[in-house]
C-alpha positions as CSV (number, residue, x, y, z in Angstrom):
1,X,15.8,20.9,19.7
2,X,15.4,23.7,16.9
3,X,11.8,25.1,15.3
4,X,12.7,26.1,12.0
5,X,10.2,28.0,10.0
6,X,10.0,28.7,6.2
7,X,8.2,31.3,4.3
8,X,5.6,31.0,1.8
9,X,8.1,31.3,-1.4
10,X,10.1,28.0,-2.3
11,X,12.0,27.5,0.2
12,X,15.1,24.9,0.6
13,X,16.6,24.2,4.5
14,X,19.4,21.6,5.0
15,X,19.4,20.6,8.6
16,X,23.0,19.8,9.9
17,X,24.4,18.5,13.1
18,X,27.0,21.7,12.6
19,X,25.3,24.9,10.7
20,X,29.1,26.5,9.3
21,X,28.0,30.2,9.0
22,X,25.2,31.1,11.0
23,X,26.4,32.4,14.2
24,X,24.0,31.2,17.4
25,X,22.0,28.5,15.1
26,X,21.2,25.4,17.3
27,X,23.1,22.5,16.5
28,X,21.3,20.1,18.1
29,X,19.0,17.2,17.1
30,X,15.2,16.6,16.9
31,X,13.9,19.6,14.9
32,X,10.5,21.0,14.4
33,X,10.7,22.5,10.4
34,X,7.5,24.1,9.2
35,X,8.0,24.9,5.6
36,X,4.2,26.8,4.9
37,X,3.4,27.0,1.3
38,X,5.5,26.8,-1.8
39,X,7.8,24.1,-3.4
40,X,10.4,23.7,-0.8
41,X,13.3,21.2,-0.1
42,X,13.7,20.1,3.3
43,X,16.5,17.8,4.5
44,X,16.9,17.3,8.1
45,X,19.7,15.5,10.1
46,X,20.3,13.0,12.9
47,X,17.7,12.9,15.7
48,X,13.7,12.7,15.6
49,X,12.8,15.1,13.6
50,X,9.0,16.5,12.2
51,X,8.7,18.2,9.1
52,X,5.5,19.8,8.3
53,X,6.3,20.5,4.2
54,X,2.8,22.7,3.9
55,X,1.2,22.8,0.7
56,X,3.4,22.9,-2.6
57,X,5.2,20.2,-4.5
58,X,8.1,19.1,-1.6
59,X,11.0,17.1,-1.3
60,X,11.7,16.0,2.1
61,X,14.0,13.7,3.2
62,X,14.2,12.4,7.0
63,X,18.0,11.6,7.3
64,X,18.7,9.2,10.6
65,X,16.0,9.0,13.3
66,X,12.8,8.5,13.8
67,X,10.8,11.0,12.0
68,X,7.2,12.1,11.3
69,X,7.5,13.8,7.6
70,X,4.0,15.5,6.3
71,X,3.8,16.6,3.0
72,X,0.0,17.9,2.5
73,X,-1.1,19.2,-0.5
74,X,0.9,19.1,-3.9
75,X,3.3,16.4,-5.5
76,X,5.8,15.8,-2.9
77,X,8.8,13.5,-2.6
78,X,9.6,12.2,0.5
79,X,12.2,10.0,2.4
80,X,12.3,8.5,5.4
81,X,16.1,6.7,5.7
82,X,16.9,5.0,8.5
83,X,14.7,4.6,11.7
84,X,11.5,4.2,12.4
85,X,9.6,6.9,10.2
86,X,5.8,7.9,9.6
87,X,5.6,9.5,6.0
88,X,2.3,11.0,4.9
89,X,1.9,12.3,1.4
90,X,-1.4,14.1,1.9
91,X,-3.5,15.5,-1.0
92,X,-1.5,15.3,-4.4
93,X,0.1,12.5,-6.5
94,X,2.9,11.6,-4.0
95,X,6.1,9.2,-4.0
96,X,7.2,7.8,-0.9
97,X,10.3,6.1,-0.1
98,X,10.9,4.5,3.5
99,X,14.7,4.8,2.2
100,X,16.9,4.8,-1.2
101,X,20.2,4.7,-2.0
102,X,19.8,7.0,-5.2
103,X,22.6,9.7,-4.4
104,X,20.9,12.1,-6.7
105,X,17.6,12.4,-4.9
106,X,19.2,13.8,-1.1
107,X,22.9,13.2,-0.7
108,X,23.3,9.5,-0.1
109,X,20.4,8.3,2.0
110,X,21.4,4.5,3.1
111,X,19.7,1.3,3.3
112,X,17.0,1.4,6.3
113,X,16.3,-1.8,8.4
114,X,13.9,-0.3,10.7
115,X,9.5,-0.9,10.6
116,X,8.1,2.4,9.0
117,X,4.4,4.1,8.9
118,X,3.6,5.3,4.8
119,X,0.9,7.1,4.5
120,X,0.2,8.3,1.1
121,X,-2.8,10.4,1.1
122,X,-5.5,11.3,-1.4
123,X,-4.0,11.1,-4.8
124,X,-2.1,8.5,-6.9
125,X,0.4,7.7,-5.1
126,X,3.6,5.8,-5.0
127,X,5.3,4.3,-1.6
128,X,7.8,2.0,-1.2
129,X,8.4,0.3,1.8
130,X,12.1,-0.8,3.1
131,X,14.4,-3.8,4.5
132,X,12.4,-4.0,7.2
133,X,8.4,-4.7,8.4
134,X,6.4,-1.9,7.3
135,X,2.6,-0.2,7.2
136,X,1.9,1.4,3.7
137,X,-1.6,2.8,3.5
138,X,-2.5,3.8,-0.1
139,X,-5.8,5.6,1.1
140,X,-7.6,7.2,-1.9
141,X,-6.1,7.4,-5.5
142,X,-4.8,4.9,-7.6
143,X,-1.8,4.4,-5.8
144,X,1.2,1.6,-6.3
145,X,2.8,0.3,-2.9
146,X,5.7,-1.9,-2.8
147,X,6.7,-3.2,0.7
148,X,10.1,-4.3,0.0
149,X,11.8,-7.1,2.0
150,X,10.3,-7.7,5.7
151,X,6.5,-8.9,6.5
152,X,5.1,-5.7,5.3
153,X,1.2,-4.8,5.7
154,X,-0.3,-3.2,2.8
155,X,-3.3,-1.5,2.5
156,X,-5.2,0.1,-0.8
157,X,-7.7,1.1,0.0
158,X,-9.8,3.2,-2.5
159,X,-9.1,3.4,-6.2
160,X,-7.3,1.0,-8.8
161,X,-4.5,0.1,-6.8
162,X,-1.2,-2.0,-7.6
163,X,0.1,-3.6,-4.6
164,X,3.2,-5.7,-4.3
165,X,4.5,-7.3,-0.9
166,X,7.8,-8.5,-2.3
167,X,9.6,-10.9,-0.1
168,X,8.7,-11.8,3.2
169,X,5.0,-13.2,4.8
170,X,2.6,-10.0,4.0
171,X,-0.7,-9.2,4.8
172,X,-2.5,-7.4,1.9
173,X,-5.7,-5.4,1.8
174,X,-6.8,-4.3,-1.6
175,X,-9.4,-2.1,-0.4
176,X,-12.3,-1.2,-2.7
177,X,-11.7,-0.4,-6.2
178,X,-10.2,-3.0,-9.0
179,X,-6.7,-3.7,-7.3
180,X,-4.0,-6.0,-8.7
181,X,-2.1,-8.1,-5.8
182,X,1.2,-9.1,-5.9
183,X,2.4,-11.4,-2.5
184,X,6.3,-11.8,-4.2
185,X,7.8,-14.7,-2.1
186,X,6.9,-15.8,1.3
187,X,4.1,-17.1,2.5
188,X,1.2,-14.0,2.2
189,X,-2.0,-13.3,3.7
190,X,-5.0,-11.4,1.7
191,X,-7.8,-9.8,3.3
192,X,-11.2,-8.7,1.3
193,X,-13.6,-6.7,3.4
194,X,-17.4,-6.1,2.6
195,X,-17.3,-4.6,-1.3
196,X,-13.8,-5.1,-1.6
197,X,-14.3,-7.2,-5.2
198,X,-17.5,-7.5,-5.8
199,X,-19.2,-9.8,-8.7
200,X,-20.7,-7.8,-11.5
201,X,-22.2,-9.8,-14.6
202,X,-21.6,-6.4,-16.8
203,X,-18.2,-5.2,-15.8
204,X,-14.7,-6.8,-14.6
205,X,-14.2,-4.6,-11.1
206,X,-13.5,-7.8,-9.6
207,X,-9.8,-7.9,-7.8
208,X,-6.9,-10.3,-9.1
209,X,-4.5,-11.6,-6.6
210,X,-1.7,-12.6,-9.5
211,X,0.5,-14.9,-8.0
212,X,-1.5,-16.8,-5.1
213,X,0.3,-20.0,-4.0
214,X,-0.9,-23.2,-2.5
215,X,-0.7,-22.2,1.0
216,X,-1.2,-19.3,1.3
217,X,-4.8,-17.4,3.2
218,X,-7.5,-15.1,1.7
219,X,-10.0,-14.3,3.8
220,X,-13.3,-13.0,2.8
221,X,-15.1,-11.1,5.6
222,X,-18.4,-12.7,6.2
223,X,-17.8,-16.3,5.5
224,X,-16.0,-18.8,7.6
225,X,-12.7,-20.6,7.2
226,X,-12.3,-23.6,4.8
227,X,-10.5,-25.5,2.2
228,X,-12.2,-24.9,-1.5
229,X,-11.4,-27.2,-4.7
230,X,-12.6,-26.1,-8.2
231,X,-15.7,-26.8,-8.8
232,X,-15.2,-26.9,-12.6
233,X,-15.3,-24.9,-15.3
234,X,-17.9,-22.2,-16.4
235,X,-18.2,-20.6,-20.4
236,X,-18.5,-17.5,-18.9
237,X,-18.1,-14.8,-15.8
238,X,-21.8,-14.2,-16.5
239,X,-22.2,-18.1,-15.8
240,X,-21.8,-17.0,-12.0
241,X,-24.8,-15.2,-11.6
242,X,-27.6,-16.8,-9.4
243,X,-25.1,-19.7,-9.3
244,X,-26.3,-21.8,-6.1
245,X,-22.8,-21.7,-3.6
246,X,-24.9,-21.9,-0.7
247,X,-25.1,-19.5,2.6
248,X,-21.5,-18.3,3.0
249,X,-20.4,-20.3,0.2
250,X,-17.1,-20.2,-1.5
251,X,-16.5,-22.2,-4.6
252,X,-13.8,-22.1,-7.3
253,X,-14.3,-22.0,-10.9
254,X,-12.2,-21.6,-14.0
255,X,-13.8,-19.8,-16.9
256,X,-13.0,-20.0,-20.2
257,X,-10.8,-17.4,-21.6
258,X,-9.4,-16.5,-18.5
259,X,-6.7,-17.8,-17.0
260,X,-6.3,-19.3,-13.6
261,X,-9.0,-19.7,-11.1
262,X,-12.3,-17.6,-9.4
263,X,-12.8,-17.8,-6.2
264,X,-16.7,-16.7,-5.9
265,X,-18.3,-16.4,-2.5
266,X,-22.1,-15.8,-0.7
267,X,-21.4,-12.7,1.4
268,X,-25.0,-11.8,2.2
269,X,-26.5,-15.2,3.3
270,X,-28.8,-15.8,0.5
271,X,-26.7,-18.8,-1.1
272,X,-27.1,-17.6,-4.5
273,X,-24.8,-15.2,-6.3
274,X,-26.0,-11.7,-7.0
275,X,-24.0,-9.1,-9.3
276,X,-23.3,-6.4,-7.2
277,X,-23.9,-8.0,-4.3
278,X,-21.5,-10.9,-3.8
279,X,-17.9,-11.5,-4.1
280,X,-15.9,-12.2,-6.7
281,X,-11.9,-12.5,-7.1
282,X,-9.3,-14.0,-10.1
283,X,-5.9,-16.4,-8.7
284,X,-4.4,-15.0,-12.2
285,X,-1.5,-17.1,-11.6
286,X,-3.3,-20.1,-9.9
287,X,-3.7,-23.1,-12.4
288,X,-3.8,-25.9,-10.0
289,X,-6.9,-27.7,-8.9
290,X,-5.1,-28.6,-5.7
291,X,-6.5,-26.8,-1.5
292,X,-7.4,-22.9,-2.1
293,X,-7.7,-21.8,1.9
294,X,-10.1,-19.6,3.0
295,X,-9.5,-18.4,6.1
């Protein structure tokens, strides 16, 4: 195991089983690279490796192993490859890659089939997940998160976010914020916590799950499982407010001029929907009047 320290300039270390050159430099695996400040380029081999970027706009990439690669402030790029990595972005608009075959980014980083840990930090970020079941954590920003193939578990968040689980049975969390969910094949599994979409008669913040499929679970933290049918159709979103779904209701709706279904639910007990109170979400895709499950 080697520590490798940068400087505070822009800095670029290549980590290699064999170092050609530098008389006495380590040669074996599972590094420790601290890069400090500036706009460095860190590449690290085989073995478990850590690479602490430090501020600056970074490009990391983790090679073979399983690595913990930390960007912190600034726009970094980073890249896990195979094994079973933790990326985090930190602050600054951030792409993460749990692996990618683009031989122009860091040599030629292969496909990775191992579960990976993304987290992207404050910023608007981008993280792609792998061939494999991974954790993407958007945390604050608008950030885009693509799990890839594998059951992947995706989590906004705060801020606008885009999330796509691809193919594969995924659990998604939009988080708070007006977030567009994608499930992609497989069978997928959405969770809304308290103010995740709310219902507001003034202003569409509500979240749209584009392609939900008969089948498939949203769960709405405090009501209980159950089968919902449309209840018909409504002129308007503003139709919905002090609409009678009673206590821990969910009911479905189509409105007119939008396309697929509501789904519109009591979260506070009182039965009656309140903007800004209550929860509201749009099954873009949905235009059957067949089982939506609640779980």
């Amino acid at each position: 195991m080697a520590t490798i320290y940068g400087t505070s300039n822009s800095d670029t270390i290549t980590r290699n089983s064999i170092s050609p050159g530098v008389s006495g430099f380590p040669t074996l695996d599972n590094d420790y690279v601290i890069a400090y400040s500036g706009n460095d380029t860190v590449t690290t081999d085989q073995g478990n490796d850590t690479v602490d970027g430090g501020d600056g706009n970074d490009l990391i990439g983790g090679w073979t192993g399983n690595d913990l690669l930390v960007g912190r402030a600034g726009n970094d790029s980073i890249y896990g490859d195979t094994g079973s990595d933790t990326l985090d972005g930190g602050d600054g608009n951030d792409r993460l890659y749990a692996h990618t075959n683009n031989s122009n980014v860091i040599n030629q980083l292969g496909q990775d089939y191992n579960g990976n840990y993304i987290y992207a930090g404050n910023g608007n970020d981008n993280a792609y997940g792998a061939s494999a079941s991974d954790y993407l954590y958007g945390e604050s920003g608008n950030d885009y998160l693509s799990g890839a193939s594998g059951g992947d578990y995706l989590s906004g968040a705060s801020g606008n976010d885009f999330i796509y689980g691809d193919s594969d049975n995924d659990y998604i969390i939009g988080g708070t914020g007006r977030d567009f969910l994608f499930g992609g094949s497989g069978v997928d599994y959405f969770y809304f916590g308290a103010n995740d979409s709310p219902y507001s008669n003034s202003t569409t913040n509500y979240d749209v799950i584009v392609d939900y499929a008969s089948g498939e679970s949203i769960e709405i933290l405090g009501t209980s499982a159950r089968t919902v049918y449309s209840s018909g159709n409504l002129s308007s979103l503003s139709s919905l407010n002090n609409l009678n779904v009673g206590a821990y209701g969910v009911r479905a709706y189509t409105v007119s001029g939008f396309s697929g279904v509501f789904l519109v639910a009591d979260t506070n007990g009182t039965g009656i929907v309140v903007s800004g109170f209550d929860f509201l979400v749009q099954l873009q895709g949905y235009s059957s009047t067949g089982a939506i499950s609640v779980a």
